[in-house]
MDAnalysis code that builds the backbone (N, CA, C; Angstrom):
import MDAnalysis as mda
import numpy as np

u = mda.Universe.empty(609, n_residues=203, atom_resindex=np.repeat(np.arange(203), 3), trajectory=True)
u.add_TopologyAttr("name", ["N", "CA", "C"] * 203)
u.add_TopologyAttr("resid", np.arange(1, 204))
u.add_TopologyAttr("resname", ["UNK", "UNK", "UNK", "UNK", "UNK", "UNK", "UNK", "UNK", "UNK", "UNK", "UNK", "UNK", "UNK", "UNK", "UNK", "UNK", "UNK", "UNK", "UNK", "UNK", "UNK", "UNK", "UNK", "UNK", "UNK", "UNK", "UNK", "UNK", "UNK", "UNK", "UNK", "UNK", "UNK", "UNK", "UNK", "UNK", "UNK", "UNK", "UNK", "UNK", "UNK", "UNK", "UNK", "UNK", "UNK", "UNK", "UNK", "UNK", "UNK", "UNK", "UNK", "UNK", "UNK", "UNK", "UNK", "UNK", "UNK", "UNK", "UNK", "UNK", "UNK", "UNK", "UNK", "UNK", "UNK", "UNK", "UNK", "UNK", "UNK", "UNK", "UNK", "UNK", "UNK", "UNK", "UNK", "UNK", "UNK", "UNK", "UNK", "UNK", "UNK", "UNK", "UNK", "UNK", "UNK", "UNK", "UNK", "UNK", "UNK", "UNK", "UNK", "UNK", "UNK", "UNK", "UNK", "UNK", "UNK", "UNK", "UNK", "UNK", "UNK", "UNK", "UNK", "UNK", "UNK", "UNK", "UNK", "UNK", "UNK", "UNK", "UNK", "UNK", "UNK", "UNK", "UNK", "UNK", "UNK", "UNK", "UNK", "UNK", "UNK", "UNK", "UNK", "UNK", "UNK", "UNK", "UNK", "UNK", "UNK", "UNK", "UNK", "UNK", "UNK", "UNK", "UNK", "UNK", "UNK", "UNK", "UNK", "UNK", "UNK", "UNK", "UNK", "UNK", "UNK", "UNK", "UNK", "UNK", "UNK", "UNK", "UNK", "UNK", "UNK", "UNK", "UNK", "UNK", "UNK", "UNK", "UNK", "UNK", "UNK", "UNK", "UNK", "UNK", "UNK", "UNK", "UNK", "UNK", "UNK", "UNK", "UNK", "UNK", "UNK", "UNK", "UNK", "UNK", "UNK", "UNK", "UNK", "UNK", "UNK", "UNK", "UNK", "UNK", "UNK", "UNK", "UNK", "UNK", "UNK", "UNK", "UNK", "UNK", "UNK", "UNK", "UNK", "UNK", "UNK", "UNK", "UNK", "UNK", "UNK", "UNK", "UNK"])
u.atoms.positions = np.array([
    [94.007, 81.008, -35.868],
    [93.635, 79.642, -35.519],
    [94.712, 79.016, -34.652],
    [94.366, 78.596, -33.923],
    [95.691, 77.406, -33.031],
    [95.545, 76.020, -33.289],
    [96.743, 76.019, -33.854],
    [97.404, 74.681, -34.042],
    [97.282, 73.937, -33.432],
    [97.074, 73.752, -32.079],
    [97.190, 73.110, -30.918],
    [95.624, 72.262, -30.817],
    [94.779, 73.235, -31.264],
    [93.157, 72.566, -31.081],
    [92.936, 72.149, -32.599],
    [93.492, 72.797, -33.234],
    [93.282, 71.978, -34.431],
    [93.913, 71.007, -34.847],
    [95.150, 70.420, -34.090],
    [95.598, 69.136, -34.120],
    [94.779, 68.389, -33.257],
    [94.459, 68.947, -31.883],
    [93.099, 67.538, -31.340],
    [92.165, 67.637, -31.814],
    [91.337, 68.423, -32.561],
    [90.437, 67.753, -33.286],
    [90.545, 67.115, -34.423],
    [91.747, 67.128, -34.816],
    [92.136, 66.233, -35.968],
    [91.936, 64.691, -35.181],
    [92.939, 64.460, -34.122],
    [93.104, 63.719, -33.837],
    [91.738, 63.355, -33.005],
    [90.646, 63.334, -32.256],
    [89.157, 63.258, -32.126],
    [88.635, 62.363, -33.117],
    [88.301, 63.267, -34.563],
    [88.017, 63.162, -35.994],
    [88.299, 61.913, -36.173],
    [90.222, 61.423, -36.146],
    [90.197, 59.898, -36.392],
    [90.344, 58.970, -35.523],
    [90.300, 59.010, -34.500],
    [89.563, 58.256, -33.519],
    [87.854, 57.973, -33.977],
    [87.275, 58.842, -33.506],
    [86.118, 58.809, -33.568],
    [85.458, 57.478, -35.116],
    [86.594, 58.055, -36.245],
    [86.019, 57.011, -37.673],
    [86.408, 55.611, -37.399],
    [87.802, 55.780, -36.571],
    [88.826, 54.287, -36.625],
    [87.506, 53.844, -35.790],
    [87.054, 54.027, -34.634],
    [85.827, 53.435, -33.765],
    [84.982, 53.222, -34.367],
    [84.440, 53.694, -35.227],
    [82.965, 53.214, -36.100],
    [83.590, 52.188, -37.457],
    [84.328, 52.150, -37.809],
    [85.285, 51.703, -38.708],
    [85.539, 50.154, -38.205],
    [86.459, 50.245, -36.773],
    [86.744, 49.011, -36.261],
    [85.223, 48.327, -36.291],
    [84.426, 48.735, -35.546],
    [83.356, 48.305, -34.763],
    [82.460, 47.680, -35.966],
    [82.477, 48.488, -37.514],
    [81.499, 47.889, -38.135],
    [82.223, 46.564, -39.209],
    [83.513, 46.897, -39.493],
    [84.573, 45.749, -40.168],
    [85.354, 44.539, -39.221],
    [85.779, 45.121, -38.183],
    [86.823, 44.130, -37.148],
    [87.472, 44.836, -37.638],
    [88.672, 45.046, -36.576],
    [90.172, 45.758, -36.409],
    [91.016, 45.452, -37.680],
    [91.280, 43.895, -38.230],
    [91.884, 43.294, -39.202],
    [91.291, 44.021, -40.337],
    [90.064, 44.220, -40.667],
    [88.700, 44.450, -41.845],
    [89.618, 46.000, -41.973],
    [89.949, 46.666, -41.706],
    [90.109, 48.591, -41.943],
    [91.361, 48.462, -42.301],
    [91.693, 49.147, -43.126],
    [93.240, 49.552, -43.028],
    [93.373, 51.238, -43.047],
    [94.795, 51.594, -42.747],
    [94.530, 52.769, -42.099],
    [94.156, 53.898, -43.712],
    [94.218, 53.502, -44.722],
    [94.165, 54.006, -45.974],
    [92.757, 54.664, -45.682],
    [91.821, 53.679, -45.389],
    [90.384, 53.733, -45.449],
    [89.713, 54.885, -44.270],
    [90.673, 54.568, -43.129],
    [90.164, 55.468, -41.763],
    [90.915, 57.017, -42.374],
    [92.167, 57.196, -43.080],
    [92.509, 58.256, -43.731],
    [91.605, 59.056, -44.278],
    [91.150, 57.969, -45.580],
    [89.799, 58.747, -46.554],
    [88.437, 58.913, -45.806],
    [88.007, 58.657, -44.422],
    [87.027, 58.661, -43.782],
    [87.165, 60.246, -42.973],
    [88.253, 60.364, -42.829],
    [88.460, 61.853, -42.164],
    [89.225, 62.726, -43.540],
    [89.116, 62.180, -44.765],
    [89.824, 63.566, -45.445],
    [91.127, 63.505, -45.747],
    [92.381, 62.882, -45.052],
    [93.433, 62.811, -45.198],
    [93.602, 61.798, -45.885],
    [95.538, 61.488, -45.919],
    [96.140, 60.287, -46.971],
    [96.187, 59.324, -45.740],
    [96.029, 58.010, -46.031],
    [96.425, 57.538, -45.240],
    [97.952, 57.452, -44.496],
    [98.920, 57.290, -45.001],
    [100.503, 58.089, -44.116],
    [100.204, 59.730, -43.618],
    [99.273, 59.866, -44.095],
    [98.994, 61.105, -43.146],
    [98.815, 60.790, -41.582],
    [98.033, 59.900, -41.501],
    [97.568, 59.440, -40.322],
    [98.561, 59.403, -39.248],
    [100.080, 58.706, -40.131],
    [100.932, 59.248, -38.871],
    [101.517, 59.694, -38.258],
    [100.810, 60.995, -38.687],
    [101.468, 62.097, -38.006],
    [100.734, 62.121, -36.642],
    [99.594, 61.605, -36.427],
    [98.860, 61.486, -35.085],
    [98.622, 60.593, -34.348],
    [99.178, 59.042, -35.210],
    [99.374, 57.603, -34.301],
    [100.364, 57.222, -35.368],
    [101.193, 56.319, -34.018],
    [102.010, 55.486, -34.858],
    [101.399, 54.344, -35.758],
    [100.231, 54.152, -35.636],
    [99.569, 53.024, -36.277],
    [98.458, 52.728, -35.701],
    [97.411, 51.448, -36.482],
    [96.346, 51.079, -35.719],
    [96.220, 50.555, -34.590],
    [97.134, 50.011, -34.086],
    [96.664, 49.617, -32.729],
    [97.426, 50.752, -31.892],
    [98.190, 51.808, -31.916],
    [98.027, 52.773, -31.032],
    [96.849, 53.587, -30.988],
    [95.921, 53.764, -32.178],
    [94.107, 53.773, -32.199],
    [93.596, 53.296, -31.293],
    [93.767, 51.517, -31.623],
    [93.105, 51.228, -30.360],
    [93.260, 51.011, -28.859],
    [94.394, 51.304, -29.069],
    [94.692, 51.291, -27.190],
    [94.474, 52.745, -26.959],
    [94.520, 54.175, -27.799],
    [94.158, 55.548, -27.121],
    [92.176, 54.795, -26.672],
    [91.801, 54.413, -27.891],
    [90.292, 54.400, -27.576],
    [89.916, 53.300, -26.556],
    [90.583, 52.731, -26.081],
    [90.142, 51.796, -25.472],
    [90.365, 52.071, -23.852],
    [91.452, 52.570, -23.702],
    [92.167, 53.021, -22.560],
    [91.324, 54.854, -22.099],
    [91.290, 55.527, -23.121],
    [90.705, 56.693, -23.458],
    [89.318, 57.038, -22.521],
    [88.311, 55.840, -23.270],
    [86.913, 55.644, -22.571],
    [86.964, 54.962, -21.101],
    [87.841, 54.004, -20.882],
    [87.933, 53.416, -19.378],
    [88.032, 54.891, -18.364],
    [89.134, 55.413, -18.820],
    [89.735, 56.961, -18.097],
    [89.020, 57.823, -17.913],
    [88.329, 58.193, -19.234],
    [86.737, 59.228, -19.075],
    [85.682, 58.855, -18.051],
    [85.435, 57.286, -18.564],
    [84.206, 57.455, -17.707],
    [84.379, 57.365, -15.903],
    [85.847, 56.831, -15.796],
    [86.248, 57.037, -13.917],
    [86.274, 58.515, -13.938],
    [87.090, 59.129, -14.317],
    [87.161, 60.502, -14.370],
    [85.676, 61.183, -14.334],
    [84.449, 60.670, -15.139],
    [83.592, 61.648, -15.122],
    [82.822, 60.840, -13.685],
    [82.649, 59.509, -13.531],
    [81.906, 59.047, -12.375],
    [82.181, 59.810, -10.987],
    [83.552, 60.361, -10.874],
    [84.129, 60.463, -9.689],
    [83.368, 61.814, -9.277],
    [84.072, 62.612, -10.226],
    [83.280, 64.045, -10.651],
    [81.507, 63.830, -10.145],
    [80.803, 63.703, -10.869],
    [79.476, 63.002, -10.905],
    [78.918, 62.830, -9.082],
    [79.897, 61.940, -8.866],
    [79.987, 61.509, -6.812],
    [80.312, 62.476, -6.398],
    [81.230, 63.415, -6.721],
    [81.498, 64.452, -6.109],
    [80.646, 65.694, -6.086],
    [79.979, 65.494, -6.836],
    [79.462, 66.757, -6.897],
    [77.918, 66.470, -6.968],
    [77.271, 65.673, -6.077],
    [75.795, 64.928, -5.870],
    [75.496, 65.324, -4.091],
    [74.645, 65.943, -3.815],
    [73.873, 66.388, -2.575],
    [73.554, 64.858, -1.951],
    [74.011, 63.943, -2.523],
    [73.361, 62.787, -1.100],
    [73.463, 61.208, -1.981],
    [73.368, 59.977, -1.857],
    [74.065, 59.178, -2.604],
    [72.780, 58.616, -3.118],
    [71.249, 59.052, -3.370],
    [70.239, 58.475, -4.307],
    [71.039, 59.621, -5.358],
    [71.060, 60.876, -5.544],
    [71.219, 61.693, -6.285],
    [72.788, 61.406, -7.284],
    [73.164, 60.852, -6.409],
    [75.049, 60.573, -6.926],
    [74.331, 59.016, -7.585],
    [73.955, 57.918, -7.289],
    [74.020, 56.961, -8.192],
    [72.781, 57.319, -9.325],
    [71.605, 58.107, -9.503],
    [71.199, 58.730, -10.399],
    [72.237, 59.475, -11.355],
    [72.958, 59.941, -10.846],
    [74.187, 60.997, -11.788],
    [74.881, 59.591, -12.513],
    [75.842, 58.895, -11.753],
    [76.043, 57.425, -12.327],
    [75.931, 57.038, -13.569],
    [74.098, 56.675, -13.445],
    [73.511, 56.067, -14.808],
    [73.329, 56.432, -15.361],
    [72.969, 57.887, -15.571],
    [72.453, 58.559, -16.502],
    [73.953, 59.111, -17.429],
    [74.790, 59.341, -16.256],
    [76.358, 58.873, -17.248],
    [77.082, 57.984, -17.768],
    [76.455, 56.764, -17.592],
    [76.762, 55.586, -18.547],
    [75.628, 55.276, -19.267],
    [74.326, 55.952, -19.023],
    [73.712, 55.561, -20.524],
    [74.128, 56.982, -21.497],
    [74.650, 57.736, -21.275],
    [75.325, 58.792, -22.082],
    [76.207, 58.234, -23.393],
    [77.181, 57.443, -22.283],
    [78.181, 56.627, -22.704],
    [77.697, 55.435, -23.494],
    [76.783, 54.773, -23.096],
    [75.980, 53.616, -23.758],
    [75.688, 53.562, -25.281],
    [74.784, 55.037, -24.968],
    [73.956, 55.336, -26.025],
    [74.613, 55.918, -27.587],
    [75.829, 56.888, -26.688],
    [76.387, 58.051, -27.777],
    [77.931, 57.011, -28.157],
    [78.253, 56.482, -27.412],
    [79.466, 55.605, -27.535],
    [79.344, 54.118, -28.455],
    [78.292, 53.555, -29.035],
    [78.124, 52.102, -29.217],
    [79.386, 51.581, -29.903],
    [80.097, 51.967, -30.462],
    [81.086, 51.596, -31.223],
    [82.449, 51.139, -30.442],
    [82.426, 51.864, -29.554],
    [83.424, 51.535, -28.289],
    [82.777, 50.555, -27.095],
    [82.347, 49.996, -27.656],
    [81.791, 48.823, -26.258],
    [81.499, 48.074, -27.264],
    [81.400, 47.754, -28.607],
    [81.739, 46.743, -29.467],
    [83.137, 46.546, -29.373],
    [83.777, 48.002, -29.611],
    [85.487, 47.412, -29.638],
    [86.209, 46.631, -28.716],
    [85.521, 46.752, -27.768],
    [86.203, 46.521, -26.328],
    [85.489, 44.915, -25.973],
    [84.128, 44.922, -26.592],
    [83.707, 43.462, -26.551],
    [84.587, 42.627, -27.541],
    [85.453, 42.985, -28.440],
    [85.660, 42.342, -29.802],
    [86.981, 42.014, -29.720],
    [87.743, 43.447, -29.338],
    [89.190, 43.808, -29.405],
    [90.219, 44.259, -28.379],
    [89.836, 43.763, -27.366],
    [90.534, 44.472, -25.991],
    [91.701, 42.943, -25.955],
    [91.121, 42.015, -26.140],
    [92.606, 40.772, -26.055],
    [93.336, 41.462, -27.066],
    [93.687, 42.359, -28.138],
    [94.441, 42.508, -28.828],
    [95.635, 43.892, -28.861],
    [94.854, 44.642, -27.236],
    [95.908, 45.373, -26.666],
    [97.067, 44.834, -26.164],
    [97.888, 45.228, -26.272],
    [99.414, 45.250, -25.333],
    [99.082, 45.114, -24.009],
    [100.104, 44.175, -23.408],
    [99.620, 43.559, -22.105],
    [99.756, 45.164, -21.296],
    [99.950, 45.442, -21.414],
    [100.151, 46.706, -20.272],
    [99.045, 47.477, -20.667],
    [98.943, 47.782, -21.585],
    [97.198, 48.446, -22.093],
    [95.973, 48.035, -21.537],
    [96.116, 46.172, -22.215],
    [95.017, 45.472, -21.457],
    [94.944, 45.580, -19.837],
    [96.392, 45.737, -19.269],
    [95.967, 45.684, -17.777],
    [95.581, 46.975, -17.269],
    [95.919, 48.027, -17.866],
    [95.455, 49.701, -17.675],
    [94.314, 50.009, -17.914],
    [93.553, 49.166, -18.730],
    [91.831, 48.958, -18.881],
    [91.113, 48.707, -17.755],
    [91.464, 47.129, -17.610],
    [91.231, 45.888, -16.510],
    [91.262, 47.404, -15.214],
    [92.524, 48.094, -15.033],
    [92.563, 48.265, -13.448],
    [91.227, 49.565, -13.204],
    [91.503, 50.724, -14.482],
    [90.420, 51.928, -14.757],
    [88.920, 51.092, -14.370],
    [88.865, 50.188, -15.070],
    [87.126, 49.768, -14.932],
    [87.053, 49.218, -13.519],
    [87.919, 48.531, -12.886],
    [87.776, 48.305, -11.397],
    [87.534, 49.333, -10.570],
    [88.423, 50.519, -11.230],
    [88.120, 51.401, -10.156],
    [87.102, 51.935, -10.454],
    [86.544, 52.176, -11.220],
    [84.658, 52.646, -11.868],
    [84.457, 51.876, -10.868],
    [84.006, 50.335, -11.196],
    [83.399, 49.520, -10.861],
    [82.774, 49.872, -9.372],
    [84.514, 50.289, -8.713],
    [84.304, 50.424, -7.275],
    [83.694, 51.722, -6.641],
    [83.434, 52.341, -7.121],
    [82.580, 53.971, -7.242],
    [81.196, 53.852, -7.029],
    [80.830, 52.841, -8.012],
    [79.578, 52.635, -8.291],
    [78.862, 51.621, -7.063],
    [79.758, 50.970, -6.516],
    [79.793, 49.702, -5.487],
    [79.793, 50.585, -4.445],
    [80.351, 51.360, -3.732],
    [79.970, 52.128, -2.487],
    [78.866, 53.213, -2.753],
    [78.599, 53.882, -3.996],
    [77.280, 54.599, -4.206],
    [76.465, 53.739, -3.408],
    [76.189, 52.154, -4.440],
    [75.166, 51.385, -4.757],
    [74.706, 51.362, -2.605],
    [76.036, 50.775, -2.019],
    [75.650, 50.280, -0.298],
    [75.073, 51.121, 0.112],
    [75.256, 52.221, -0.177],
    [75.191, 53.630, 0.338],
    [73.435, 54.010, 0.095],
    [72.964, 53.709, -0.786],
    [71.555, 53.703, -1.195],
    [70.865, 52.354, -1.258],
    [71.403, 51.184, -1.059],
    [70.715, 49.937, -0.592],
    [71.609, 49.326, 0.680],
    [71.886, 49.665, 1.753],
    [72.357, 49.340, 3.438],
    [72.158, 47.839, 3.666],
    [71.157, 47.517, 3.005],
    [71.196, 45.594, 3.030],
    [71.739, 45.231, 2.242],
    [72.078, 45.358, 1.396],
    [73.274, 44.659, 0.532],
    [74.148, 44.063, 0.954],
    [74.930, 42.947, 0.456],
    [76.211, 42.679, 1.172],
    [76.959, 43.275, -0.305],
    [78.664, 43.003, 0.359],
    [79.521, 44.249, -0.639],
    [79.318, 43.138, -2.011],
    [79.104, 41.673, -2.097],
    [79.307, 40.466, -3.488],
    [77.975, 41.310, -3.923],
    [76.753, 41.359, -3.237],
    [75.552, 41.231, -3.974],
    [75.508, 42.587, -4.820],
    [76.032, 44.387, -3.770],
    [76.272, 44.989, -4.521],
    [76.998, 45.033, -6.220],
    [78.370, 44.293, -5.801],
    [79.398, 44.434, -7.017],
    [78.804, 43.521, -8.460],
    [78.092, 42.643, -7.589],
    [77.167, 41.443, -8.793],
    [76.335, 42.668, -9.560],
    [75.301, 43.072, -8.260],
    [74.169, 44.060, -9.050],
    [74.901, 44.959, -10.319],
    [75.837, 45.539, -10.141],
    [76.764, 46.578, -10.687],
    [77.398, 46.005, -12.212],
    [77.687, 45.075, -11.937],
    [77.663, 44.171, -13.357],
    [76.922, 43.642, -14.128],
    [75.781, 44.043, -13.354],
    [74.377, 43.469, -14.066],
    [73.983, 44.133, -14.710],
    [73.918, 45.441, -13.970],
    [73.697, 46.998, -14.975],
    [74.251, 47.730, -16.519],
    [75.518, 47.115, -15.628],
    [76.322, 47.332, -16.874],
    [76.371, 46.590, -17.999],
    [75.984, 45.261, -17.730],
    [75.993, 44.194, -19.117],
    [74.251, 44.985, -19.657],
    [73.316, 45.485, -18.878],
    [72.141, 45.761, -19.175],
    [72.187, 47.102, -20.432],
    [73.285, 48.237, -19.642],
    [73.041, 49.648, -20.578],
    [74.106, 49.045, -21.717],
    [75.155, 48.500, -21.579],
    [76.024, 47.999, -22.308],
    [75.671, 47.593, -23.411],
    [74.036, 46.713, -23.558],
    [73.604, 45.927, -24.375],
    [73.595, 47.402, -25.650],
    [73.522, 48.139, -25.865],
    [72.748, 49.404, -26.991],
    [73.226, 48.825, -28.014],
    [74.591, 48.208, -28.615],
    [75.019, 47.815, -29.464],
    [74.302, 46.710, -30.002],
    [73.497, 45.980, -29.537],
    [73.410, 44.662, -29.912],
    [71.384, 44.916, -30.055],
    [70.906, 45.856, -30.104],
    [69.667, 46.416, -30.300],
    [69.237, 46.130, -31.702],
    [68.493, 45.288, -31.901],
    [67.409, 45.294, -33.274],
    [67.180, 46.740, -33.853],
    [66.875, 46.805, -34.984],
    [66.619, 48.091, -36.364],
    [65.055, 48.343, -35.286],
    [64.328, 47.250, -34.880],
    [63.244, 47.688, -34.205],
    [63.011, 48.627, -33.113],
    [64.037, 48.034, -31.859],
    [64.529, 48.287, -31.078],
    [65.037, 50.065, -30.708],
    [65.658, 50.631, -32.150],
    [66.499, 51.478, -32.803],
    [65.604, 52.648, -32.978],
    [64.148, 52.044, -33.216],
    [62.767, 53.117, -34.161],
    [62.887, 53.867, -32.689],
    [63.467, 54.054, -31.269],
    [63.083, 54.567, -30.443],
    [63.486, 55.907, -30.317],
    [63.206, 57.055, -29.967],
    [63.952, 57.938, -29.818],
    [65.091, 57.936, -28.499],
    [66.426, 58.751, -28.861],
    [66.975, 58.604, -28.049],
    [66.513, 59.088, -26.943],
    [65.566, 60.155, -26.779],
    [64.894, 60.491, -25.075],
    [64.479, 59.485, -24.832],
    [63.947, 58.679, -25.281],
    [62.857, 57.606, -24.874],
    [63.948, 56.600, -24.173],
    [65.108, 55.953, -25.079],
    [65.861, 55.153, -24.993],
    [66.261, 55.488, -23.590],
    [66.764, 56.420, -23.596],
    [67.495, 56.770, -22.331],
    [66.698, 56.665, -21.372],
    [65.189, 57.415, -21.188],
    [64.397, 57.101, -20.118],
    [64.104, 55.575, -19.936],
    [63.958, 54.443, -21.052],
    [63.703, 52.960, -20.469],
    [65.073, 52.584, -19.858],
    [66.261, 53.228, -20.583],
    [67.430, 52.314, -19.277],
    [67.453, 52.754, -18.008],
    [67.045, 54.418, -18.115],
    [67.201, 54.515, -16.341],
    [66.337, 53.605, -15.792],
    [65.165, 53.815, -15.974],
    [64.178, 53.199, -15.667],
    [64.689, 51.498, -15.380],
    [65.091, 50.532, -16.249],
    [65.623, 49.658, -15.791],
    [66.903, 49.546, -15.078],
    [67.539, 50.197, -14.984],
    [68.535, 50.256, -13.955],
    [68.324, 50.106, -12.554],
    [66.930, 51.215, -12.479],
    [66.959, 51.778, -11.197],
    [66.074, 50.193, -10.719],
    [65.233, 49.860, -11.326],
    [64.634, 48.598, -11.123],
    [65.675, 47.494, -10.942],
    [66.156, 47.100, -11.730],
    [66.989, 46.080, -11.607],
    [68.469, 46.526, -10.185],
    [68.336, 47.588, -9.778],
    [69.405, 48.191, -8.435],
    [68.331, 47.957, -7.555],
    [67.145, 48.198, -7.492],
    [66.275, 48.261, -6.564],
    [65.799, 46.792, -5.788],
    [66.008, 45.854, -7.098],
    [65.660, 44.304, -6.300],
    [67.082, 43.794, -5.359],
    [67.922, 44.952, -4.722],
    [68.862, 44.666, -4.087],
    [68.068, 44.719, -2.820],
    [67.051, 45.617, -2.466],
    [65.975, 45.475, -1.599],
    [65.421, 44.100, -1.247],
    [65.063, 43.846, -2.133],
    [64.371, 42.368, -1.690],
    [64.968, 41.315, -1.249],
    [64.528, 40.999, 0.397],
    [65.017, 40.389, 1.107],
    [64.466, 38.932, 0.527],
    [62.698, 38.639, 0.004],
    [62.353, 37.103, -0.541],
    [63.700, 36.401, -1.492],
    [63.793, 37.453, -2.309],
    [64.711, 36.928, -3.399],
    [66.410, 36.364, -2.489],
    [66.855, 36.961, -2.056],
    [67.580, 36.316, -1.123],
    [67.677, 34.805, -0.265],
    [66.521, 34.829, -0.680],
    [66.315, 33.625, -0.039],
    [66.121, 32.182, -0.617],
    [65.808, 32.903, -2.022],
    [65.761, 31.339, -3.519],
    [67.052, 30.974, -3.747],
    [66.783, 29.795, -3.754],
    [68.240, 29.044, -4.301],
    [67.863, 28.822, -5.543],
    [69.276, 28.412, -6.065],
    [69.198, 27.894, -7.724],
    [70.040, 26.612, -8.012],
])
């Protein structure tokens, strides 16, 4: 066996509980005793793999910003033409949406409670997503201006973002299904970047 993979999946393991843990108590609500007995260990066990809870939450918080630039870029890179690359996109943040909910609660809940240098290592990772997704987006809607793109792009994201905040009703869906209504609204809600009428209503 190697030590080496069996210390990151240790360390995976409590990440993964501290995230469902934070997300269903608040950060304050857990102590690390509890995220211990959730993976098996003592809690001072725990630190042998973080110095404490909020080095938890700044790996997970900082962790997912990093993945998902890292996988978007990948994703762009490796797409035959830019309908096909912002398809790759969404279907990788409803990945993230869907399989992640616990980490986009944390980050709705608990990101003021990173270390300023954490919080700003978040802040800069999601800009640069942000901005990935913003030259896809021109690139497959040419009328856009670059505000209306970066607006649309935040729109999306508060849209797949929502999974956390889904009714028990909402929930009865299967995840194929789930996933096919967000593309599906994505691509709709990217697509009224087309429409020149709407451009033209004031508010």
């Amino acid at each position: 066996m190697n030590p080496t993979k069996t210390a990151e999946s240790r360390r995976e393991q409590i990440l993964r509980e501290a995230a469902r843990l934070f997300a269903e108590r608040g950060f304050h609500g857990v102590g690390v005793d509890e995220i211990g007995a959730a993976v098996g260990i003592s809690g001072p066990g725990l630190y042998r793999h973080f110095a404490g809870k909020d080095a938890m939450l700044a790996e997970l918080l900082v962790g997912i910003s990093g993945r998902l630039l890292t996988a978007g870029r990948m994703r762009v890179a490796e797409s035959a033409d830019p309908a096909a690359a912002l398809d790759a996109l969404i279907r990788g943040h409803i990945d993230f949406a869907i399989d992640d909910r616990p980490l986009i609660t944390l980050h709705d809940r608990e990101l003021d409670r990173l270390r300023d240098s954490d919080r700003k290592l978040v802040r800069q990772l999601q800009r640069q997503y942000v901005e990935e997704w913003v030259v896809v987006v021109r690139r497959v809607h040419p009328d856009a201006t670059e505000l209306e793109a970066r607006a649309a792009v935040h729109a999306v994201f508060g849209l797949l973002n929502s999974t956390p905040h889904l009714g028990t009703r909402s929930g009865l869906l299967a995840r194929s299904a789930m996933a096919a209504l967000l593309h599906r609204l994505a691509l709709g809600a990217l697509g009224a970047l087309d429409s020149t009428t709407d451009r033209q209503v004031t508010y």
